[in-house]
C-alpha positions as CSV (number, residue, x, y, z in Angstrom):
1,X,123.2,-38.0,149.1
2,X,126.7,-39.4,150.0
3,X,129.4,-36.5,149.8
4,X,132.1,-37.1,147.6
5,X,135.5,-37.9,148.7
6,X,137.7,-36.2,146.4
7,X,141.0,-37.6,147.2
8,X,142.6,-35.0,145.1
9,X,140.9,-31.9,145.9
10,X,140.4,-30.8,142.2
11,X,136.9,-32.3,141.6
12,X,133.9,-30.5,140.8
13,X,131.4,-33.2,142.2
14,X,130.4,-32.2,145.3
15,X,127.6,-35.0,146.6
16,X,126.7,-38.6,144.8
17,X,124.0,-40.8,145.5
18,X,124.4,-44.5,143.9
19,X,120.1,-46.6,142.9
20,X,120.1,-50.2,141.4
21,X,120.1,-48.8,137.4
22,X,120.9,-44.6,138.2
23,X,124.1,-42.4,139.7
24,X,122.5,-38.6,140.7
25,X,125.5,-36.1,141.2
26,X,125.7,-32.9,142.4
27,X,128.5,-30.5,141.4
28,X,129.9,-27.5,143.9
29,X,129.0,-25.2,141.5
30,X,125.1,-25.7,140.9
31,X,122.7,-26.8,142.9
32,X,121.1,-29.0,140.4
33,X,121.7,-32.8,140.4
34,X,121.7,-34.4,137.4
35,X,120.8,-38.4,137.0
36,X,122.5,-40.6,134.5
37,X,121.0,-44.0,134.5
38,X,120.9,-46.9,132.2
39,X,118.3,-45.6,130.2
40,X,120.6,-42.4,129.1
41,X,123.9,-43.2,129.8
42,X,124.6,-46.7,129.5
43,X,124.4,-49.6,131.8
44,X,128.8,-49.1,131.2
45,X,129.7,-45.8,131.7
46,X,126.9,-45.5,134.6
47,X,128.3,-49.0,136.5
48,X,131.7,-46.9,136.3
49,X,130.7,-43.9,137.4
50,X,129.6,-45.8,140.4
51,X,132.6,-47.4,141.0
52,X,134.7,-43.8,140.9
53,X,132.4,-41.9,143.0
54,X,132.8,-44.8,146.0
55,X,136.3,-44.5,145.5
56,X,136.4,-40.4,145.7
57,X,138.4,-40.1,142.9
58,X,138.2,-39.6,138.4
59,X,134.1,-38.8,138.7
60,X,134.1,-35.2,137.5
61,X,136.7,-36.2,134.7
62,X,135.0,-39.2,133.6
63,X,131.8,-37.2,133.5
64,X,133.3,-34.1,131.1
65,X,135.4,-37.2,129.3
66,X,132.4,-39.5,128.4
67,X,128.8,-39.0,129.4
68,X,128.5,-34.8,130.1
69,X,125.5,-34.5,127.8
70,X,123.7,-38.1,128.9
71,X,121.7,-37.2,131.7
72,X,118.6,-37.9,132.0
73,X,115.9,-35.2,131.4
């Protein structure tokens, strides 16, 4: 896993790691990573979490904003 940037210092993502069709994350406060893929979260809001997670910044808020519950299980 890649650590996230956070450019602003106010994200709970702590870790990323970017697959052809997935996005895992790993938040500072648990140690569990969750994986949103196409399959769960959309091929839309998963190619954008992608892109925000390279930058470092707007992961965690996208996340709580758009696809909290669409992990995959």
């Amino acid at each position: 896993m890649e650590h996230y940037l956070d450019l602003n210092h106010d994200s709970g993502v702590a870790n990323y790691e970017i697959g052809n069709e997935f996005i895992r994350v790993q938040f500072k406060k648990r140690s569990k990573t969750y994986t949103y893929s196409y399959t769960s979260a959309g091929y839309q809001h998963v190619e954008n979490m992608k892109q925000l997670a390279q930058y470092g910044d707007g992961l965690n808020a996208y996340i709580n904003q758009h696809t909290r519950h669409l992990f995959a299980r």
